[in-house]
MDTraj code that builds the backbone (N, CA, C; nanometers):
import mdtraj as md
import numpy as np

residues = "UNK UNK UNK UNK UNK UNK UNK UNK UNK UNK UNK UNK UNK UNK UNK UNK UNK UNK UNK UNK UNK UNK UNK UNK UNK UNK UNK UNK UNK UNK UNK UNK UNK UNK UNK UNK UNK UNK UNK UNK UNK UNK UNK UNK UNK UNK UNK UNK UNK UNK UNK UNK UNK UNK UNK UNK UNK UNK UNK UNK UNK UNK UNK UNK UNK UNK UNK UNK UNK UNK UNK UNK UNK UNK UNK UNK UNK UNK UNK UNK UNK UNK UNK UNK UNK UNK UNK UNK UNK UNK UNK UNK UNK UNK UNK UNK UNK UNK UNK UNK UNK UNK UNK".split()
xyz = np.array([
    [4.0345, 1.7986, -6.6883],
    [3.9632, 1.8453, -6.5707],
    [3.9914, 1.9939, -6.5495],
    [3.8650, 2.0486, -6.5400],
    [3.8871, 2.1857, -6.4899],
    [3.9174, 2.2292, -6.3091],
    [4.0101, 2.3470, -6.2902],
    [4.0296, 2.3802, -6.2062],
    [3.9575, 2.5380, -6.1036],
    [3.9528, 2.4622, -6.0250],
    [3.8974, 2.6136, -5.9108],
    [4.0507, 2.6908, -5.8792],
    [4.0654, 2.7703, -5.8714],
    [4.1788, 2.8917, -5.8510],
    [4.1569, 2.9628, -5.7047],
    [4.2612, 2.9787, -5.6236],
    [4.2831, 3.0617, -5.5457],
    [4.3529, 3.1613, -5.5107],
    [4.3185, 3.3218, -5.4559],
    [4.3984, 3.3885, -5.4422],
    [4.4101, 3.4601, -5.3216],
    [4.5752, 3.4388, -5.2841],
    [4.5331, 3.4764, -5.0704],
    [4.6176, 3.6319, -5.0987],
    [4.4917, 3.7120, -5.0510],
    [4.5568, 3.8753, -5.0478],
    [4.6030, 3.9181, -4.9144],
    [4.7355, 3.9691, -4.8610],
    [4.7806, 4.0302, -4.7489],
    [4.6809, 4.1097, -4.6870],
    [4.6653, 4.1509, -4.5602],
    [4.5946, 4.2468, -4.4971],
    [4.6406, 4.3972, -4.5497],
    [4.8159, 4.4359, -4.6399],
    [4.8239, 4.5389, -4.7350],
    [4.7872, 4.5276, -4.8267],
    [4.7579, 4.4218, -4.9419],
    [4.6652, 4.4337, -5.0196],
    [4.5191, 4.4265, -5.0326],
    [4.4871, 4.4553, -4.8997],
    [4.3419, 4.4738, -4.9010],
    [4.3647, 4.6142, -4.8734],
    [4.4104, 4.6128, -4.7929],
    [4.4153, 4.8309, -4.7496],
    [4.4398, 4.8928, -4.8940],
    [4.4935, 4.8414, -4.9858],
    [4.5200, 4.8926, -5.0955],
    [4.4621, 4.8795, -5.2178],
    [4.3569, 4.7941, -5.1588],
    [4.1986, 4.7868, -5.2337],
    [4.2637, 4.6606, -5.3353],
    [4.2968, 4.5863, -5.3608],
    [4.3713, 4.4984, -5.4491],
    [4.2538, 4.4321, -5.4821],
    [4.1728, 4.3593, -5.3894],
    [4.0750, 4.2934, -5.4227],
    [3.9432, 4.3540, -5.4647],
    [3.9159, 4.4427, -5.4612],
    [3.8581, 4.5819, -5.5167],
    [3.8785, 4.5969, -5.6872],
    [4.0428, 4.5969, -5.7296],
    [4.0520, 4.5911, -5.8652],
    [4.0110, 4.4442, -5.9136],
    [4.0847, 4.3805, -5.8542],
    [4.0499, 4.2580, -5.9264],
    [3.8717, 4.1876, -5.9436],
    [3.8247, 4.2212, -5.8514],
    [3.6617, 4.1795, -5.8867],
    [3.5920, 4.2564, -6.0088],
    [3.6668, 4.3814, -5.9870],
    [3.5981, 4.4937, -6.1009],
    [3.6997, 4.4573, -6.2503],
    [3.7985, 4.3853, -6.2392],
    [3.8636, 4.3069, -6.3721],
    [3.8164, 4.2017, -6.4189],
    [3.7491, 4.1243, -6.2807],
    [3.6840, 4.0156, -6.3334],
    [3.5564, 4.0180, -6.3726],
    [3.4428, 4.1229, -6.3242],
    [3.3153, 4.1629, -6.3575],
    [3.3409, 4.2211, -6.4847],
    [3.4213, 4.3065, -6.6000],
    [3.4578, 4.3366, -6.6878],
    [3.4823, 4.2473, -6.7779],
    [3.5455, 4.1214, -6.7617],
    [3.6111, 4.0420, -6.8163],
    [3.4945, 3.9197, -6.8186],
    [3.3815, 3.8728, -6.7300],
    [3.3230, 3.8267, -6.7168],
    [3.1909, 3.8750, -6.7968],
    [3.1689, 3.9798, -6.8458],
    [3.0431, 4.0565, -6.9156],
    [3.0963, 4.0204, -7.0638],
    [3.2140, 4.0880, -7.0435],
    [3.2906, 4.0477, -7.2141],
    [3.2865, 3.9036, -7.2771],
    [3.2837, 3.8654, -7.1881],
    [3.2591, 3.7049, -7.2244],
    [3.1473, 3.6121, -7.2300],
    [3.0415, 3.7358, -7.2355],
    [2.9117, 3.6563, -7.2299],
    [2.8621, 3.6629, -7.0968],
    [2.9149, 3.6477, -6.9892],
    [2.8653, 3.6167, -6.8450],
    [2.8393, 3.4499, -6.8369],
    [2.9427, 3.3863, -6.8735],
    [2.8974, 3.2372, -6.8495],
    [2.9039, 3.1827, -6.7593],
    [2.7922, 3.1009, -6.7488],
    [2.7129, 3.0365, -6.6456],
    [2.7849, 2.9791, -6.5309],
    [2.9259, 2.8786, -6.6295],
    [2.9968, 2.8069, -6.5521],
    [3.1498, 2.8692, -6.4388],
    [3.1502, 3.0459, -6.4719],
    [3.2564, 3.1100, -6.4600],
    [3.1726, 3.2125, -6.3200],
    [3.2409, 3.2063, -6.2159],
    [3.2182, 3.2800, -6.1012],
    [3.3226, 3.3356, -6.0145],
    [3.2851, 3.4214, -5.8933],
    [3.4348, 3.4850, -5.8435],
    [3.3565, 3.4797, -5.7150],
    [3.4600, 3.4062, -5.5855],
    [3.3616, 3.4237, -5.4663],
    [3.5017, 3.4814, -5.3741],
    [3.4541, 3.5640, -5.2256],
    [3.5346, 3.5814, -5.1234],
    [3.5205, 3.4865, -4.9658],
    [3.6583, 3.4566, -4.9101],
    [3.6435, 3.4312, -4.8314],
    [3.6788, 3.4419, -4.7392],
    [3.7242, 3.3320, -4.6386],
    [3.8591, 3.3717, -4.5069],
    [3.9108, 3.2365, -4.5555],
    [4.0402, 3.2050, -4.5345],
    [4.0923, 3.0771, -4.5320],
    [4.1789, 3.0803, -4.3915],
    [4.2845, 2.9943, -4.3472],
    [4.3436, 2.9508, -4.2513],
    [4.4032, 3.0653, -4.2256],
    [4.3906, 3.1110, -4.0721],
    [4.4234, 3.1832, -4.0151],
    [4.3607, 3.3189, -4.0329],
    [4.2491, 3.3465, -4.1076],
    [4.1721, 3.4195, -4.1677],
    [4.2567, 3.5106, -4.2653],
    [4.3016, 3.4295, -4.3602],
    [4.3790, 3.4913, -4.4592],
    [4.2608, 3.5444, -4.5887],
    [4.3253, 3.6941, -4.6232],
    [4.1910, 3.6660, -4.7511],
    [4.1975, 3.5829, -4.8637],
    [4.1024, 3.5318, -4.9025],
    [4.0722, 3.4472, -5.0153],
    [3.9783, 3.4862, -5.1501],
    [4.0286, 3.5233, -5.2302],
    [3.9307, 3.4963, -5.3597],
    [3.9742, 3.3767, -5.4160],
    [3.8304, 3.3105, -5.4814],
    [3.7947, 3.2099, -5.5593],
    [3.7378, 3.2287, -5.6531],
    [3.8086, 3.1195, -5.7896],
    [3.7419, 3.1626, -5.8929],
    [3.6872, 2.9876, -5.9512],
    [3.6476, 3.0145, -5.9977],
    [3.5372, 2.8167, -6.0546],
    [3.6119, 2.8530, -6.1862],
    [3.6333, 2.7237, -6.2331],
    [3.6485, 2.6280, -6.2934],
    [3.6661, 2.7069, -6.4850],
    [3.5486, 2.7859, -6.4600],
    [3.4625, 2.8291, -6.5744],
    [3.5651, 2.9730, -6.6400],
    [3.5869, 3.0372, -6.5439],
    [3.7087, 3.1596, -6.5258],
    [3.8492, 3.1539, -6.5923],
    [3.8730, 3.0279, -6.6214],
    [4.0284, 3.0041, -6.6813],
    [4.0273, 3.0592, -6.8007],
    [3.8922, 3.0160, -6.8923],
    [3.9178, 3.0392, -7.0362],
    [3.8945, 3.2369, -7.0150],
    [3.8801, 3.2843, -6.9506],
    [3.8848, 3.4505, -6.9986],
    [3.9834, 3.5599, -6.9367],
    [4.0265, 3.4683, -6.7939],
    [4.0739, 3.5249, -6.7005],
    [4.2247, 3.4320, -6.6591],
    [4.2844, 3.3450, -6.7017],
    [4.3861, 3.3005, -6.6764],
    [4.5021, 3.3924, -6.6399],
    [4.5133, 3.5072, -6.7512],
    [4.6126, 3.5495, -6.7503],
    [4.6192, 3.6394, -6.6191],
    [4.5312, 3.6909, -6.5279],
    [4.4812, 3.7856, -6.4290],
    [4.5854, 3.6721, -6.3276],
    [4.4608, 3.5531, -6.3410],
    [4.4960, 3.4449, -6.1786],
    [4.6639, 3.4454, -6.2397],
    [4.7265, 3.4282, -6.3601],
    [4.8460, 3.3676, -6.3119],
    [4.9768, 3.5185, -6.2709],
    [4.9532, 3.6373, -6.3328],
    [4.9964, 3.7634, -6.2451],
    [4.9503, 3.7696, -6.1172],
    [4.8351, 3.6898, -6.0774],
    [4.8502, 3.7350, -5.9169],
    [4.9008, 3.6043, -5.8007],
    [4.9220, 3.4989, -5.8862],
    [4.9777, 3.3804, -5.8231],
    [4.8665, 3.3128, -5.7692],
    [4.7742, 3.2991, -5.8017],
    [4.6610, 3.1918, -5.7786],
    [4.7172, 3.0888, -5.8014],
    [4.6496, 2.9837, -5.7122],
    [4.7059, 2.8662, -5.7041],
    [4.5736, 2.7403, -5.7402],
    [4.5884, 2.6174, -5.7726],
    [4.5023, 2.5600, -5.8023],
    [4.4568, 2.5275, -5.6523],
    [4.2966, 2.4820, -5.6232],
    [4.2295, 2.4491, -5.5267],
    [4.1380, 2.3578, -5.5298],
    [4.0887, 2.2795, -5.4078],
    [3.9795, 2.2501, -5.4153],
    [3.8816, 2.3104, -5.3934],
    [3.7564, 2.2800, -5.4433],
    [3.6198, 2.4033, -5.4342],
    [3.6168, 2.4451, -5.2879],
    [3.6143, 2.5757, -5.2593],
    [3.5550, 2.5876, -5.0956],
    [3.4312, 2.5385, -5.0753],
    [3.3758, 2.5656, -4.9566],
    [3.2507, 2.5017, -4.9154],
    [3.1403, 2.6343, -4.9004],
    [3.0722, 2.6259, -4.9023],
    [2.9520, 2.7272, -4.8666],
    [2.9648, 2.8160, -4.7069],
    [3.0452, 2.7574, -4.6081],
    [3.0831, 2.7911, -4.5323],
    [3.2356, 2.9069, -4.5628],
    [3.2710, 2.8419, -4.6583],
    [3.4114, 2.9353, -4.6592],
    [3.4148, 3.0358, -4.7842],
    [3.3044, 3.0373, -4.8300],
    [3.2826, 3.2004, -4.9098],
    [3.1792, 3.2134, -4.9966],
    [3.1523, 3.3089, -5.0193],
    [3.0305, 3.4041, -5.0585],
    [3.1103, 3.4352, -5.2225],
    [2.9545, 3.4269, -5.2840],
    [2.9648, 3.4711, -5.4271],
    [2.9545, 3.5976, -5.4626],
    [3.0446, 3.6597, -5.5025],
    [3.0844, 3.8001, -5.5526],
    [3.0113, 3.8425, -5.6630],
    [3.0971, 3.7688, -5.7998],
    [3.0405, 3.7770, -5.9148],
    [3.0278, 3.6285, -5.9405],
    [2.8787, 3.6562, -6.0368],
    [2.8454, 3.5075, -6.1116],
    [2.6887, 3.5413, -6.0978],
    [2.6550, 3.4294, -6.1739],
    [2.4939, 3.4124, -6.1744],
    [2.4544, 3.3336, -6.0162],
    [2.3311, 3.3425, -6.0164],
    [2.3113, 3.3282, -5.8674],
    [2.3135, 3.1508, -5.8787],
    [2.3102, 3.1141, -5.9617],
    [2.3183, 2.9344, -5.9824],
    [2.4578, 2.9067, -5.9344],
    [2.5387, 2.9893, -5.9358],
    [2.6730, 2.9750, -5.9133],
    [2.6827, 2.9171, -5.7625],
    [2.5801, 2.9957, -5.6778],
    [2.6315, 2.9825, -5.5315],
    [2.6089, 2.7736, -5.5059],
    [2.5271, 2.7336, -5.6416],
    [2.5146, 2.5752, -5.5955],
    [2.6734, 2.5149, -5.6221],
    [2.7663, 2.5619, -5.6863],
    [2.9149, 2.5154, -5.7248],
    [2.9745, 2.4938, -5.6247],
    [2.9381, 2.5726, -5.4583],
    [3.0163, 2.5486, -5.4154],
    [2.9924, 2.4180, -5.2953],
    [3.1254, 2.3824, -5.2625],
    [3.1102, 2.2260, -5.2009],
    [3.0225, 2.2322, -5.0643],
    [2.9407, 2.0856, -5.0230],
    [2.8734, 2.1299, -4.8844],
    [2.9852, 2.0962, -4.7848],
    [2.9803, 2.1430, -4.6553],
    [3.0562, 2.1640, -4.6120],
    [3.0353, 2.0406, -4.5476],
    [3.1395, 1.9672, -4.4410],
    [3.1761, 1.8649, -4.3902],
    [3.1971, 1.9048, -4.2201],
    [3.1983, 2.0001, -4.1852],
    [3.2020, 2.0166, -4.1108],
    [3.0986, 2.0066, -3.9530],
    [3.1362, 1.9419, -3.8402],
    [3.0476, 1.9356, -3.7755],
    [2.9822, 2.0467, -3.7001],
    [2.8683, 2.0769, -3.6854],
    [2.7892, 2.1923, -3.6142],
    [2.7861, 2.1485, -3.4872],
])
top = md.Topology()
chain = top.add_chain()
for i, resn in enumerate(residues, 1):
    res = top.add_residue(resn, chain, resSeq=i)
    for name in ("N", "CA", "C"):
        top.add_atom(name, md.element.get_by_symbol(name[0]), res)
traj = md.Trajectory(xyz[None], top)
């Protein structure tokens, strides 16, 4: 089974553009590899509005070594509510889970 990846950046590693490099490592790394279909990078908020990047499933085989220097952790898929697709093909935005939540 493949895994979705998460990565929660401090409010200093955003001032310090962290997530800035890393999308532009993964858009690099993601071209190099073909741009496959099944490999995407989304942002979000998680608990307590912590930042969140997400990566699908598809991302391990090119990019492992990135998620495991930055301590990504395994996840379940977010929901369409909890982040937006960065990089990926636009089919990507169907990967993510519907949300459960009541309106």
């Amino acid at each position: 089974m493949m895994l979705w990846f998460t990565v929660e950046l401090s409010d200093e590693a955003i001032q310090c553009n962290e997530h800035v490099r890393l999308q532009e490592n993964f858009e690099r790394a993601w071209g190099l590899s073909g741009a496959p279909e099944e490999a995407a990078m989304y942002s979000g908020l998680g608990d307590g509005n912590t930042n969140k990047l997400y990566f699908s499933p598809g991302t391990e085989s090119f990019f492992r070594h990135v998620l495991d220097a930055c301590g990504a952790k395994p996840c379940d898929p977010p929901t369409v509510d909890e982040a937006g697709l960065l990089v990926g093909h636009d089919s990507a935005r169907f990967a993510l889970a519907t949300s459960t939540a009541n309106s």
